[in-house]
C-alpha positions, 0 to 999 in steps of 0.5 A: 638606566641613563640616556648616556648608558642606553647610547653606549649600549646600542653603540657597542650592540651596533659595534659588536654586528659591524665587527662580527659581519667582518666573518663573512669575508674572512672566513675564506682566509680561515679568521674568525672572531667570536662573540667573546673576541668582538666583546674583548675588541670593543673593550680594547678599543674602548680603552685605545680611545680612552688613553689616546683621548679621542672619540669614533663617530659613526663607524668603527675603524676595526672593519676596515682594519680587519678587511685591509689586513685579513689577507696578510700571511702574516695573520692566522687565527692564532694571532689574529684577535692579539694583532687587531688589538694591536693595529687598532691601538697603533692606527689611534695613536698614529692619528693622534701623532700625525695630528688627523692630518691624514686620512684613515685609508691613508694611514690604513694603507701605509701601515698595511704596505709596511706591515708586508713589505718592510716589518714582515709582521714586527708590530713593534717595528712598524709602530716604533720606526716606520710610522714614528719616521713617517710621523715626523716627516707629516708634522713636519708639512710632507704631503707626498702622501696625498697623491700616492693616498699612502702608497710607496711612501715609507722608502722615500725616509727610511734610514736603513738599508734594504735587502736588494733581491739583485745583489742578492743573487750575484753574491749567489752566482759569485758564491755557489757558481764559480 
């Protein structure tokens, strides 16, 4: 066996217990993974980094996925292997767009906040406009984000009209009350 085949083994071996030890915490959100489920997160992720053309030195950015998105009622066992599969790959490719001018937490956090508040679970949503507008905004020299470490950044360029809870409910009075 190589040198090269021996690192990649005791990487993903390594890989495979940091994911698997996520369990511990999830669990009381009723999400697991299995063996089988961390095997086909380390060979997506291995294919993410693949297609994007980067690399993961030490820790794998899934764990802090997992735990920043486990609580989400947006995420249940049925859909949760589909959906780290799909953040892992956005979070990379994002780096990627927002030339590593951002951190990973920074990053993590904006996605998460529109994940809850502005996609409501659209992952195509949250890749295709929220980050892609943000994206834009951070080639572009924004470095708002910085002192907000992600938070409450996406309203200051959003281009679509939000629900607004208020009017809301003087169109109800107005309609159910007269």
């Amino acid at each position: 066996m190589s040198g090269e085949n021996w690192l990649n083994l005791l990487n993903g071996q390594t890989w495979l217990k940091e994911v698997q030890a996520t369990n511990q915490y999830t669990e009381k959100y009723g999400l697991t993974l299995s063996e089988k489920d961390t095997e086909l997160l380390l060979s997506e992720k291995n294919a993410t980094l693949k297609a994007e053309r980067r690399i993961e030195f030490g820790q794998s950015i899934l764990p802090q996925i997992i735990y920043a998105f486990c609580d989400s009622s947006f995420i249940s066992q049925s859909n949760y292997v589909e959906t780290l599969i799909r953040l892992q790959a956005i979070f990379y490719l994002y780096k990627n767009e927002m030339q590593d001018e951002i951190t990973d937490d920074e990053l993590i956090q904006f996605m998460r906040e529109q994940f809850e508040t502005v996609c409501y679970w659209d992952l195509d949503y949250l890749e295709g406009t929220c980050l892609d507008i943000f994206a834009q905004a951070v080639r572009a020299g924004y470095r708002g984000y910085q002192k907000t470490q992600g938070h409450g950044e996406f309203e200051k360029f959003d281009i679509v009209q939000r629900w607004d809870k208020e009017l809301y409910l003087e169109t109800l009075r107005e309609l159910c009350w007269r």
